[in-house]
Structure formats: structure tokens, C-alpha cells
N, C-alpha and C positions, 0 to 999 in steps of 0.2 A: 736157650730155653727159658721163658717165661714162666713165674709162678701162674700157680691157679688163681682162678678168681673167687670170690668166696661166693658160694652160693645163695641166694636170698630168698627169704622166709616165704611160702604160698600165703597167697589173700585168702581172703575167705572168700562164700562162695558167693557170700553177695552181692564182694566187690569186684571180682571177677571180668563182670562185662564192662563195668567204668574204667577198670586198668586196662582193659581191649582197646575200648572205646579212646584215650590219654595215647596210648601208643602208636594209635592209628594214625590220632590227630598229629603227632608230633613227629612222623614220619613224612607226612604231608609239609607238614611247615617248613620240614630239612629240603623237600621238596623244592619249595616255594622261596629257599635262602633265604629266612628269616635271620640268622644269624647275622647276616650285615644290616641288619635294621635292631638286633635288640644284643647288646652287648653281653646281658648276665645269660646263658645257658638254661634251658630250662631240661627238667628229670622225668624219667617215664612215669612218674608219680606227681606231677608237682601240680596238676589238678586233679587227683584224683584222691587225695588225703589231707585232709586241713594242716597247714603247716602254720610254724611257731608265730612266724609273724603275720598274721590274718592279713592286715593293712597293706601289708607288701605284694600278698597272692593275690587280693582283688585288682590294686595296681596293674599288674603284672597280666592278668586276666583282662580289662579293659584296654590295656594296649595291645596286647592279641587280639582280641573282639576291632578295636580302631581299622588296624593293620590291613586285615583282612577283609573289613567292607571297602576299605579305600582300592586294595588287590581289585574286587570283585565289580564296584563300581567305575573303575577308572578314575577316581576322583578323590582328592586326599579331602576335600573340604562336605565331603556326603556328612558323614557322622565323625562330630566331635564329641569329645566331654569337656565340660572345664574344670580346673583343677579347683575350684570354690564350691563343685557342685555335690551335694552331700550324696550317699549311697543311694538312696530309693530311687532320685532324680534320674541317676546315671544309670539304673538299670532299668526305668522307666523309657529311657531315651532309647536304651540298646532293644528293648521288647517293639516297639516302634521300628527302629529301621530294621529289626530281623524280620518285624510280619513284612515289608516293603520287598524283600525277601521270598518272599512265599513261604517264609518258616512256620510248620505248625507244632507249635509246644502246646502238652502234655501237661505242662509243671506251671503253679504260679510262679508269677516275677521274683517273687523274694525268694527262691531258694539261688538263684545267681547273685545273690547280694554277700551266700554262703564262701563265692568262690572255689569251690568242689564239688566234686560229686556228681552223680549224674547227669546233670540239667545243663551244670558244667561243659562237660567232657561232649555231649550231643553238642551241644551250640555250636562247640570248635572243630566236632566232626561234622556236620553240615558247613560252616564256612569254608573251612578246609577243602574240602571236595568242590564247593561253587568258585573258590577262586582258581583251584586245580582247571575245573570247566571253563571257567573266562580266558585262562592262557593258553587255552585249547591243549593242557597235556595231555599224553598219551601213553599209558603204560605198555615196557616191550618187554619181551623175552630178556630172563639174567643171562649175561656173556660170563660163564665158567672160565679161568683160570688155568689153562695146562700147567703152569709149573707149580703147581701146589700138589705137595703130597701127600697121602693120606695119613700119612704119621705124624702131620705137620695139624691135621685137622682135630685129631683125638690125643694131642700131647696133654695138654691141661686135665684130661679122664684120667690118662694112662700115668703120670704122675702122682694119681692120690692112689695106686694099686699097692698091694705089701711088693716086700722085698721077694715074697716067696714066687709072685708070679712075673715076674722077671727073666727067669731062665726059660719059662714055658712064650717069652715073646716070639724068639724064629720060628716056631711050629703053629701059631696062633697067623702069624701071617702067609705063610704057606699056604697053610687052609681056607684063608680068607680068598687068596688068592687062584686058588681050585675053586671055593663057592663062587665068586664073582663071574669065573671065567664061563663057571657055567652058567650062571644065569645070564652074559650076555650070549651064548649060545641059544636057551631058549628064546629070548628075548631079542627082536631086530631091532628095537627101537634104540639099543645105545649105538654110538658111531664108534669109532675106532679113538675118536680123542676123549670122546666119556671113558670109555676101558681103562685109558692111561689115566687119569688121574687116580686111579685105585691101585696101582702097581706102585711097587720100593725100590727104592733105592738107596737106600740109608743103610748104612754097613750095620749088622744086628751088634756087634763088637761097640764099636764107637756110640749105637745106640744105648747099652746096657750102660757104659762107661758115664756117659752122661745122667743116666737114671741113678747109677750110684753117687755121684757127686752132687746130683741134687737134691733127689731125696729127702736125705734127714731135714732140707729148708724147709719144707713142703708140709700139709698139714694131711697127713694123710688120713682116708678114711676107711676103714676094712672093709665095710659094706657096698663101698661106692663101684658100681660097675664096670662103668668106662667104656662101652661099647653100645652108646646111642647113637652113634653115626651110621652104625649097619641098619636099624628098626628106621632111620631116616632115608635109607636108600631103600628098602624095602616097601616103606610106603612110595618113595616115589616109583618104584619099578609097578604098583600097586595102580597107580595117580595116570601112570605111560599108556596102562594098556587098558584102562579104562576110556582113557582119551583116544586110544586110538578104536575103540570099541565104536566111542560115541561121534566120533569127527565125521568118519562120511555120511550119518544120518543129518547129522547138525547142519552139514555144508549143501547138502539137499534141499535141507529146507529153509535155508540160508537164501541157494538160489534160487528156491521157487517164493520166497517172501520176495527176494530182488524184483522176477519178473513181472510177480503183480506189481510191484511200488511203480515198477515202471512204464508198464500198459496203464497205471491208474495216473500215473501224472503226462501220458502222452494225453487220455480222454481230456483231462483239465486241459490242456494245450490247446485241444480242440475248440473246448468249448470255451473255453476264453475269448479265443479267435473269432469262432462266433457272436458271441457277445457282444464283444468292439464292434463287428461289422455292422450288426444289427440295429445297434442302439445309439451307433455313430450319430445321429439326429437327432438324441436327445442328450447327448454328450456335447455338442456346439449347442445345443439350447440353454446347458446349463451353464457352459460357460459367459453364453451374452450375458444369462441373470445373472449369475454371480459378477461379472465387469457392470453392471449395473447398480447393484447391491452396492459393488464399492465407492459407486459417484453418488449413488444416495446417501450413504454413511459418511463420505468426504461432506456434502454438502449438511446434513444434517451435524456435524462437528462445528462448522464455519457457523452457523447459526446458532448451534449452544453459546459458542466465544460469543457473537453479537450478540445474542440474548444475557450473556451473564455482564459485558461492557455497558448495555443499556440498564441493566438488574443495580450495576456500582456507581451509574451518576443520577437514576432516580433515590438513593442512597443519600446520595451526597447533595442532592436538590432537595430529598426531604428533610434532611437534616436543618437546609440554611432556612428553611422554610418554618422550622422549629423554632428556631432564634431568632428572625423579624418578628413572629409571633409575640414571643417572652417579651422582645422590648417595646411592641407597642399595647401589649396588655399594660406592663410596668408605666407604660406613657400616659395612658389612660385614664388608670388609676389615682397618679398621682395629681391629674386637673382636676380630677370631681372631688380628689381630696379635699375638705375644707379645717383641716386642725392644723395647717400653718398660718390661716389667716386669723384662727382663733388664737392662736399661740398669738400673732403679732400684736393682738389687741390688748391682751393681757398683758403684753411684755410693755407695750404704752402705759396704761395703765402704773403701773409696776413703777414706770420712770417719772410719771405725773406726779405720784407718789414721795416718790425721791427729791424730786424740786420742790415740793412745798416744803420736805422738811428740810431741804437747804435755806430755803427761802427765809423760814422760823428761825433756824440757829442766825441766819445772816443779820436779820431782825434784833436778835436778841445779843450777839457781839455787838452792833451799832451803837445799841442801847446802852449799855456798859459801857463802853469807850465815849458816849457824851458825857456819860456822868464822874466820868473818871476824870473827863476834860476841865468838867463845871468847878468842879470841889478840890482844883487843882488852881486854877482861877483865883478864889474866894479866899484861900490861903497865901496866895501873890499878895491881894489885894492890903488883908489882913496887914502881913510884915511890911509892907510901905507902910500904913497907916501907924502901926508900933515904931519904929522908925524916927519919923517926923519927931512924936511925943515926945521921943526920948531927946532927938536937936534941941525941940525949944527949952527942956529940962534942966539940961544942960549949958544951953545960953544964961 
């Protein structure tokens, strides 16, 4: 025997339908074996109550949100997010591929930026159910358990009960076991292996035995019942014969909705058939124009190409046609120029200049050097002539 589980706290009322709404969706995604695609587990809460680390739940929310259009599209590459792309962007993108979707929100984009709450928990219950649609699931009837026994359903109740009502267990299932039997008396609707799952077999001895051993573990509660398993089989005995109330009117109209669907898609059949036969003439008419349409379109292609080939060497001709220009403007120009002839004249000029006063200095060294010559002479002359004087003085 396993401990109880500890009971956890009612929402309030007006979180109520968003915890529905969290539950739904992640019954769905168990559905959908989400768990071999997303390694951390997610909690019957974990959109539906801002958790500690915000940054992690939006995460966490966008790759659910990815998952599930790629499910529903057949296509991992439909909607991405990138991981550089800041909060507005990404839930910009995700309001985008939801309307593509047929989704119609109620809520601005920013309250999904919140990662909770309402707006939330709707999103993943519409993708939930479209990708459920796309894998064509089908929900069946629960296959029930024969070797489960009823004592085995209500242990974790019957655990938190005092010690007092312990002795009162083999007369509480006696009785349960007289109500039951009656109500499948009145009631045809259980079978013979529904019956059994509500019958004992667990020695009342070895049951107590255990309840005393466990017990003092156990956190018991005085007020705690322990007997919601019965108000669950009551509503279902409740849920049977309502169903069975309402099955043959439903199945009625079931098949009278059938035999229209089906007289109205033989008429289509008809007239379809019709249709083709009738119009068959203007169905090969349309097909000549259209097998036309595409050798005019072929042919109108072929001539943009020659049109845009003839567009790139008048291009390329206007271009050369730009630069023989340039150079015989530049040619032009430069013969009617006349400031290189006047340049040359002046620069004569200039040099005319320059030889005359070569010419002066030439003039004027010339000069110099006769006289230098003369007075160089004169004093020759001189010392011969002193010379002489002195011989005959001498003699």
C-alpha cells in the first residue's frame, strides 16, 4: 500500500477554466508523444501560473507553439523563431502563422509574450486539437481493467479514515455490495464484468492488518470521507441511462442526416455528370486557348530575352559612342587652341633675351682679359728695359 497523495489547494474561480483549458491541452500533447520531442516534463500548471523563471516558460511555450504547427503542417520549416529574435518579433510571427491557421483571438498579441494565462492555455488548446485533426485521431471508448479491485481504487481515501472506522470496514462492504448488486439489477446497462470490478476479495483480516501498520505513516484526516468513488459510479449509472435515453433518438437522426447527405451527394453526382457532358465543348475550347496562351507566353519570353540582348549592346554602343565623342571634342579643342603658340613666342622671346645678355657678359670678360693681356705686356717690356740699365752700370 502506497501513501496518499497530498491534496492540492482549489484555484480560484477565475482561474478555474485556464487550469481546464492547461489540462486539456497537455492531455493532448501526451496524446501526441510530445515527450520524445521535449526532454523537461511539463505540469498541469505550467501554463497556467507565471512561474519563477519567466524566460524559461516563454521558451518553453514557443517550442510547444513550433512543435505543433510543424505536427499540423507537416512541415518542420512552416514557422520558425530565431533564437536572436527578441519577444514582440516572436510573438508577432506566432499571431501570423496562427491566423494562417484559421485562429481567431479574442486577446492582443502581448498578452502571449506573458507566457500564461488565458490567451496562453486557448492557443495550445486550438493547436492541440488541429494537430490531434491532422493525424486523423480518433477518440474510443476506456477499456476497463477486470483485475482491479475496488479496494484497490479507494485505498489512498480509506487510509486517511480514523482508527475508529476500521472495525466498521466488513459491514461497509457487505452493504456496498447489496447497493451495487441492486442497482445492477435495476439497471441493464452494467455487463457482468462491470459487476466484478466492484466485488472483494481481499481477506477483511489481512485488510485491517495492513491499515494498522500503515496508518500512524499516513497523515490522516478526520473530516476526510473516503467514499467518492461511489457519487462517481452514481453519476455514471446517472451519465448510462441518460445515454441510453437519448441513443435511439440521436441514432435516428443520425440516420436520417446520413440519408440526406447521401441523396444530396448522389443529386451532385448527377449533376456533375451533366455538367461534363454538356460543356464538354467548351472544355476542349478551353483547353486549345489555354495550349495557345502557353506558345504565346513562350514566345512573348523569347522576345523579352531578345529585347533585353538588343537593350545591353545598344548600352554598350552608347557607351563607345560617349568616348569617341570625349576624344574628338578633347581633339578639337586643343587645334583652335592658340596659348601654346603664344606660350612658344614668349618663351623665344625669353631665350632672345638670355643671348643678349650672354652676349654682354661674353663682351665684357673679352674686354677684361685684353687688358689684363696689355698691362701684363708693358711690364715684360718694362724689366727688360731695367735690365739692360743695370748691364751697362755695371760694365
Amino acid at each position: 500500500m502506497t501513501e496518499a497523495a497530498p491534496r492540492q489547494t482549489e484555484a480560484p474561480a477565475s482561474l478555474s477554466p485556464v487550469f481546464a483549458m492547461n489540462e486539456d491541452a497537455l492531455d493532448k500533447l501526451k496524446l501526441l508523444n510530445y515527450e520524445a520531442t521535449f526532454p523537461r516534463p511539463l505540469t498541469r500548471s505550467h501554463f497556467a501560473l507565471p512561474a519563477s523563471n519567466a524566460s524559461l516558460q516563454f521558451q518553453d511555450f514557443i517550442d510547444i507553439v513550433v512543435y505543433l504547427i510543424g505536427r499540423i503542417k507537416r512541415d518542420a520549416d512552416f514557422f520558425k523563431i530565431d533564437k536572436y529574435d527578441d519577444p514582440n518579433t516572436s510573438v508577432n510571427k506566432m499571431m501570423l502563422a496562427l491566423r494562417s491557421l484559421d485562429y481567431e483571438s479574442e486577446f492582443p498579441a502581448a498578452k502571449l509574450k506573458a507566457a500564461h494565462g488565458e490567451a496562453v492555455c486557448s492557443v495550445l488548446d486550438f493547436l492541440t486539437t488541429k494537430a490531434l485533426d491532422s493525424d486523423r485521431f480518433v477518440f474510443k471508448m476506456p477499456k476497463h481493467n477486470d483485475s482491479i479491485e475496488p479496494e484497490e481504487m479507494d485505498a489512498d481515501d480509506d487510509a486517511m479514515a480514523d482508527d475508529d472506522e476500521i472495525e466498521d470496514e466488513v459491514e461497509i462492504k457487505d452493504e456496498d455490495d447489496t447497493m451495487f448488486q441492486d442497482a445492477n439489477d435495476e439497471n441493464e446497462f452494467f455487463s457482468k464484468e462491470n459487476h466484478q470490478i466492484i466485488e472483494s476479495n481481499v481477506d477483511p483480516i489481512e485488510w485491517k492488518t495492513e491499515l494498522e501498520r500503515v496508518g500512524p505513516r499516513l497523515r490522516t484526516n478526520n473530516n476526510a470521507v473516503g467514499k467518492e468513488w461511489r457519487s462517481h459510479i452514481n453519476q455514471t449509472i446517472k451519465h448510462s441511462e441518460q445515454i441510453s435515453t437519448d441513443l435511439p433518438t440521436t441514432e435516428s437522426t443520425l440516420k436520417t442526416i446520413n440519408n440526406q447527405l447521401s441523396s444530396a451527394v448522389e443529386k451532385m453526382k448527377t449533376k456533375e455528370k451533366y455538367l461534363q457532358t454538356s460543356f464538354s465543348h467548351l472544355t476542349n475550347e478551353y483547353q486549345s486557348v489555354k495550349a495557345e496562351l502557353s506558345e504565346i507566353e513562350e514566345k512573348h519570353s523569347s522576345s523579352n530575352e531578345s529585347v533585353g540582348n538588343l537593350t545591353n549592346e545598344l548600352s554598350t554602343i552608347a557607351e563607345q559612342l560617349a568616348e569617341v565623342k570625349g576624344t574628338m571634342d578633347s581633339r578639337g579643342s586643343s587645334m583652335t587652341d592658340t596659348s601654346p603658340l603664344v606660350n612658344i613666342k614668349a618663351a623665344l622671346q625669353d631665350i632672345k633675351v638670355e643671348i643678349n645678355n650672354f652676349e654682354l657678359r661674353i663682351g665684357v670678360v673679352g674686354q677684361s682679359l685684353l687688358s689684363q693681356q696689355t698691362s701684363s705686356t708693358t711690364n715684360d717690356i718694362q724689366v727688360e728695359a731695367g735690365d739692360d740699365d743695370m748691364d751697362e752700370e755695371f760694365e
